[in-house]
N, C-alpha and C positions, 0 to 999 in steps of 0.2 A: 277903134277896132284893133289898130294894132297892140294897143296899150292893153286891151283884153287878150291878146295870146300871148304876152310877154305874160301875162299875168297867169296862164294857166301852164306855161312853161315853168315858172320857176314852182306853182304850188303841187305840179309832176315830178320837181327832183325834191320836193321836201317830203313829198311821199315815200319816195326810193329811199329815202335817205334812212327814216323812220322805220320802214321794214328792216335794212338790213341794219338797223343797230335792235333789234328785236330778235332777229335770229340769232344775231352774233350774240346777245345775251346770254339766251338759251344754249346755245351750241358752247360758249367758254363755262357753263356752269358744269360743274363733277354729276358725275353720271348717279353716284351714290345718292345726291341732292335733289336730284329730279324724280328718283325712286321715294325716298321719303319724303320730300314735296308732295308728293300723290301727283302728280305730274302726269297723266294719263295720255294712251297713246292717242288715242281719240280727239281729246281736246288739242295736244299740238296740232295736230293736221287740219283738225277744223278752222284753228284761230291762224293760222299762218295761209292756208287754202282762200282763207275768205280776203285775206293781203293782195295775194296772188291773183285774186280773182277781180278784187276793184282795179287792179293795175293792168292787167289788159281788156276790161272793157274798157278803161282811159285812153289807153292804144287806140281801141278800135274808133271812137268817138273823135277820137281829133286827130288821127291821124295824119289827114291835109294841114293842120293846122300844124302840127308838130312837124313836117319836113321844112313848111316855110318856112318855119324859126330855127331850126336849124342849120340852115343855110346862113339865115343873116346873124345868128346868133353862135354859130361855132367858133369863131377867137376866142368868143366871152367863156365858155364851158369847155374848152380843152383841158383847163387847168382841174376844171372841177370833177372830171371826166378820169382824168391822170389820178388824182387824190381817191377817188370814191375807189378805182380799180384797186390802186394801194391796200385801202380798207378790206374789198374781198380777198384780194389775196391773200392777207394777212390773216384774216379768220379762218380760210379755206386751209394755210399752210400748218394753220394752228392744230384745226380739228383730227388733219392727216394725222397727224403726227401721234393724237393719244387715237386713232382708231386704225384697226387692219384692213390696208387697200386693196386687200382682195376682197370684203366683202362690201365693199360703198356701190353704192348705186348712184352712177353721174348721168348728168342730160348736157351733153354738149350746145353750147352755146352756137347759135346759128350769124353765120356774115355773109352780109350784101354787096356784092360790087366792090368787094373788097376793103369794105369800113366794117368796122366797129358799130354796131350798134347800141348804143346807149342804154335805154331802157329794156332792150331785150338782155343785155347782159346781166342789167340789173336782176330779173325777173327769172333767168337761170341760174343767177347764184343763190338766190334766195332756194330754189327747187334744189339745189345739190348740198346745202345746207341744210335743209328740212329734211332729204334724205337719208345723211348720214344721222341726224340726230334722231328718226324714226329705227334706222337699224339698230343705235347703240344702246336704244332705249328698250329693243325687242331681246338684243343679247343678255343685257340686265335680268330679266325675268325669266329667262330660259338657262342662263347658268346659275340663277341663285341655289344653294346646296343648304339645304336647314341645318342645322348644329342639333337639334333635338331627336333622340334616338327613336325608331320607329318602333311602338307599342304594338306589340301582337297578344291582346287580352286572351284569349283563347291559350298562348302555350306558357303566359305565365301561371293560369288557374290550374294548368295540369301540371307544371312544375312543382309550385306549393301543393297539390293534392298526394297526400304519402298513401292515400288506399290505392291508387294505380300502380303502385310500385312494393309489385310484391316476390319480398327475396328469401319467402322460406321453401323447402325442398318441395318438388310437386307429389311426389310419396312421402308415407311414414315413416318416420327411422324408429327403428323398435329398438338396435343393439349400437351403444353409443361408441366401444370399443370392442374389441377382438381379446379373447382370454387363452393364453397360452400354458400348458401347462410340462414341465420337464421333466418333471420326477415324481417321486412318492411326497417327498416334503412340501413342496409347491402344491400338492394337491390334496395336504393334510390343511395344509394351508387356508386356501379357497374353501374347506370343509369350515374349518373352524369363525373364519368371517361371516360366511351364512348363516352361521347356526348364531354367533353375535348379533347381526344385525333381526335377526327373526327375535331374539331373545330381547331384547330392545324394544321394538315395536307392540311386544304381549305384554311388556313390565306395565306391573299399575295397574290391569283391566281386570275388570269384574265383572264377575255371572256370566263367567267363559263356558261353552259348552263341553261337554267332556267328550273322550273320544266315543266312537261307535266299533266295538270289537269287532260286529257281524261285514263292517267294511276295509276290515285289514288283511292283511296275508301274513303270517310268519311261517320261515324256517327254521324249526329250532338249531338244526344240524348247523346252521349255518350264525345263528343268536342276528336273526334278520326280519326287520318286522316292515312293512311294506305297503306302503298307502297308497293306491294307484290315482292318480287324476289324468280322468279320461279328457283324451287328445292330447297327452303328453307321454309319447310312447309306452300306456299303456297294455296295449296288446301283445306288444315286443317282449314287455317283462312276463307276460301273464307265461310266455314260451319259457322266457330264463329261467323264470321259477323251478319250470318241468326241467330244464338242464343242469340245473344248480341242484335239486336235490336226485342227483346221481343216477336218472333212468337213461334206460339205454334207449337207443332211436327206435325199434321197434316198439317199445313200451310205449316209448312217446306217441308212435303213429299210430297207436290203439286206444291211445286216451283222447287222441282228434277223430277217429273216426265214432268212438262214442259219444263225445260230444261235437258235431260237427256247428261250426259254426257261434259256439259258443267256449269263447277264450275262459271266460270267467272261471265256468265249470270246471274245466278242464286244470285249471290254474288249482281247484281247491282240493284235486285230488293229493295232491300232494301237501297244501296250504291249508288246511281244514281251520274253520270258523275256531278261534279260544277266545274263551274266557277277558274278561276286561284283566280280572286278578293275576291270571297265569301274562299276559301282558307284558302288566306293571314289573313282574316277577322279573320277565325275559327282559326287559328294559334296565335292570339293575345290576346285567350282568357286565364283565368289563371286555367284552369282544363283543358289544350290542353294537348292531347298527341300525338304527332306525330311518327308512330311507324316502327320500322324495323325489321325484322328476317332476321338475314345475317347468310351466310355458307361460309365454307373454299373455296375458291376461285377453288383451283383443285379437291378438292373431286365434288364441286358443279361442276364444267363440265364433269367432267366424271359423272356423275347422270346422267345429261342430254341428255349425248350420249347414256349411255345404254337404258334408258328410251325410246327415240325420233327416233333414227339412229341404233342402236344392232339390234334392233327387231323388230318384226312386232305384230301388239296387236289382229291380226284376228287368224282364225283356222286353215288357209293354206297358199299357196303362190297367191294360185287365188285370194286374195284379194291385195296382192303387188300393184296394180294401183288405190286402193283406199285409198292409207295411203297418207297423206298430208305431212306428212316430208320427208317421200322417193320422191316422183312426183317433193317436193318443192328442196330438200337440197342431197337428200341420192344419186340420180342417175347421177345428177352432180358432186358429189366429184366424183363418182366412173369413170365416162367417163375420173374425168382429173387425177387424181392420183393412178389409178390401174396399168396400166403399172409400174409404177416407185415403186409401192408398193412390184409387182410379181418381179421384179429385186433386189428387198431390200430384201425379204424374200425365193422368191424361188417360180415358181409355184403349189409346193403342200401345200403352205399356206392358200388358199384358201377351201382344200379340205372340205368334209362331214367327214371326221375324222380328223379332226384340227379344230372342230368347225363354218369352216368354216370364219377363220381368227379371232375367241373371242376366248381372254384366259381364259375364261369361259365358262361353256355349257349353255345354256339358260333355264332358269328355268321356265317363260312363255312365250306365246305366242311363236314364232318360228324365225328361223334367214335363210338366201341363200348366196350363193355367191355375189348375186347380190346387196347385203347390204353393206354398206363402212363398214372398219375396222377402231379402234382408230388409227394408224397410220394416214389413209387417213384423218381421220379427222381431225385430230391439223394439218398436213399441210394446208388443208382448213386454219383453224383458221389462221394461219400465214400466209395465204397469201390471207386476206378476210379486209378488213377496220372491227375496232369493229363495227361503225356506223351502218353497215348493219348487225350484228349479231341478229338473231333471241332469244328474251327476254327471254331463258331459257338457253343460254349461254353468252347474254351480262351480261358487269362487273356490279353488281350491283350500284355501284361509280357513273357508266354511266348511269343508266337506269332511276332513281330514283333521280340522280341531288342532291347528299345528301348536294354539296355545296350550294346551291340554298334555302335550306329548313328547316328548324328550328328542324330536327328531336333528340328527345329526350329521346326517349325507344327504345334503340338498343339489340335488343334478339339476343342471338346466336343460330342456329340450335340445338349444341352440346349439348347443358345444356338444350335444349327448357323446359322438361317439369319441371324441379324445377323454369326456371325463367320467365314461361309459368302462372304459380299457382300463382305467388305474381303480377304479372301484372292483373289477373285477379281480387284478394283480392285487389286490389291498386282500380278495376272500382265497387269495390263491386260487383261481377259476378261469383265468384268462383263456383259458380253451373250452372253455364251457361258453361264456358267455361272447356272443356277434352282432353287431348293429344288423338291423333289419329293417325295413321299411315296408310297415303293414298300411291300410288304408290314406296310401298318400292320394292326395289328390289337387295338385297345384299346377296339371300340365305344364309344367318345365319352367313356369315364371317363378320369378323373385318374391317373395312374401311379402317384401314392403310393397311391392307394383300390386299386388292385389289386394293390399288391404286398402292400398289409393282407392282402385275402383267403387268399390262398398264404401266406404266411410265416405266419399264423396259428396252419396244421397244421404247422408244424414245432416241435419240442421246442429247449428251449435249446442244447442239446448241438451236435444241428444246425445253428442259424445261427452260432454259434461255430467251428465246424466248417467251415463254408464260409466265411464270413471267413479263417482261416486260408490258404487255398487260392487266395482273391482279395486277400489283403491288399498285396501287390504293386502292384494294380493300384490298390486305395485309395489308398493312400499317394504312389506315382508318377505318379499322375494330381490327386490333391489331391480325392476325394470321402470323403464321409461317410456316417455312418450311424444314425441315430438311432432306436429303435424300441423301446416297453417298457423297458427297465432296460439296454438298450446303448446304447453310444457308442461306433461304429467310427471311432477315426481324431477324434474331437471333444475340443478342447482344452478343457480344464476350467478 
């Protein structure tokens, strides 16, 4: 019997023994190693728990049997007792040392009577060792840092995508530089490059149309022959004429009140209809000045629209069947291009709070449903021969036959009145002739801000479209066009 508990004393410290050189394993291997070991947290606790766990129901089972031998066996095991301590402490001093003692988690080892107990020490050092190596192994995967940079698919697609990133102006630029003019030379000047660059663009072209005499104006008195292109301060000149050929202001305010309302008329009292021959004649002579005032090709149709087709120029709608552009042009686009305008837009594009289909409110006179929108209308245009366009939207190129004609003093609208002043000091008349501003109608905006608005509702197709149509008059007049992803007529 005896010989059985000596027997189960010593196969108690080959147990002990076995655990802690199993932790101490564990516990002296690099933390990196147990990571890529796949060393999981799991399985230590399990496989060390279940050590832990045969070693004190051993305790509890023989307990009586382990203090008799104790007794009679304590010389024999102090030594073993002394060495084995060695051993933990040695691992214990080890592990401190690569781990931070503020975060270990220890179980104080418990004494009796003031001994040492043996197996229980064994049995805490194992638990303060499994500890620290559950903690260093939790720090492991809570401070790993990837090296691999974090992919955000979403803001790389919108970096490479260049349609999101859009850097042309939010309006048109119609005038790419400012024209200054100093003197009379500088402004024989700019005469003389206009009338090149037109003479350039007719060279070479065939079955040019000739002029139309019934659409000129000459002063002889003056050797001035005078093409008007409406919306290009036409009405202004139709006045100059009456002051250029020498009436006095009462005359003049007899020739408006017989023609009221009609520039034209009044213009020809003085400017009467000649002849193609007597023309050619006046054109030959050497103080001829054959004269233009040309405008931007798209601001001048849109003038025209708002002007003729936006609005009505009476005080109500009761007058709608007396306006000549709606009766002539306005009620026909809208028969054929309203539907397809209400499917483009939506039927509350028409409403009394939208206008009324203008992306502007009407500043005079009044606007209805029953009036086309800019939409409706450049479809017209695009689907109308220029030849039939009514003279306040035909190409001036067109209308005026500039290839036909010897014209010489090409004014721009934009600059009129500085190159208005030396054209007039050119006929000796500067006191005749004053800038004036007849049927303006821009409520105080910027001309590129409104031509944004409008051309906005147009489809690409569209402004390409009518470029086409007005390219003529880009190119022979030297404007541009800049807007979104075009460049009409812009040298790269």
């Amino acid at each position: 019997m005896i010989g059985n508990k000596y027997g189960k004393v010593i196969i108690l410290a080959l147990i002990n023994i076995l655990a802690v050189c199993f932790v101490y394993n564990n516990v002296a291997t690099d933390n990196s190693n147990i990571v890529h070991g796949q060393v999981e947290e799991g399985e230590v606790v399990k496989d060390t728990a279940e050590v832990v766990k045969h070693v004190d129901q051993t305790n509890i089972s023989d307990g009586k049997s382990d203090r008799m031998a104790e007794h009679r066996q304590s010389s024999e095991l102090d030594n073993k007792q002394e060495d084995t301590r060695d051993k933990f402490k040695q691992a214990s001093d080890t592990k401190h040392s690569d781990t931070n003692s503020e975060s270990q988690v220890s179980v104080s080892p418990v004494n009796k009577d003031g001994q040492d107990n043996f197996k229980h020490d064994a049995v805490m050092s194992m638990k303060n060792l499994l500890s620290i190596q559950i903690h260093a192994l939790r720090v492991n995967r809570t401070t790993t840092v990837s090296s691999e940079p974090v992919q955000d698919e979403e803001l790389d697609r919108r970096l490479l995508d260049s349609s999101e990133i859009d850097l042309s102006p939010p309006n048109p630029i119609i005038i790419s530089s400012p024209i200054s003019i100093g003197d009379q030379d500088s402004f024989h000047k700019l005469m003389d490059e206009r009338s090149e660059l037109l003479h350039k663009h007719c060279s070479g072209r065939e079955n040019m149309a000739g002029v139309t005499s019934n659409w000129m104006y000459a002063l002889e008195s003056k050797s001035l022959v005078w093409c008007p292109v409406y919306k290009a301060a036409s009405t202004n000149w139709m006045h100059n004429l009456l002051h250029l050929a020498g009436k006095k202001e009462e005359d003049i305010q007899k020739i408006i009140s017989d023609h009221p309302r009609q520039p034209n008329d009044q213009a020809r009292v003085v400017a009467p209809i000649l002849s193609s021959s007597k023309l050619r004649k006046l054109s030959t002579s050497a103080q001829f000045k054959g004269m233009l005032v040309v405008r931007h090709p798209f601001d001048r149709l849109l003038s025209a629209f708002r002007d003729k087709l936006e609005r009505c120029h009476g005080l109500d709608n009761t007058t709608l069947q007396t306006e000549w552009y709606y009766k002539t042009y306005g009620k026909k686009i809208v028969n054929k291009f309203r539907k397809s305008a209400e499917q483009r837009f939506g039927p509350d594009y028409f409403s009394e709070e939208n206008n009324f289909g203008s992306p502007l409110p009407i500043a005079s006179g009044w606007r209805s449903s029953l009036l086309p929108s800019w939409w409706e209308f450049v479809q017209y245009i695009l689907h109308t021969s220029p030849s039939r366009y009514d003279e306040h939207w035909k190409p001036a190129s067109i209308y005026c036959a500039v290839c036909s004609f010897p014209f010489n003093h090409i004014l721009h609208f934009e600059n009129i009145q500085q190159e208005e002043k030396f054209f007039a000091e050119e006929m000796s008349s500067s006191d005749l002739i004053h800038p004036r501003w007849e049927n303006r109608n821009d409520e105080g905006l910027a001309k590129e801000d409104i031509l944004g608005k409008y051309f906005n509702l147009l489809d690409d197709q569209d402004i390409n479209a009518l470029y086409k149509i007005y390219k003529d008059d880009f190119l022979m007049f030297g404007y541009q066009f800049e807007y979104k992803h075009f460049r009409f007529n812009v040298e790269s």
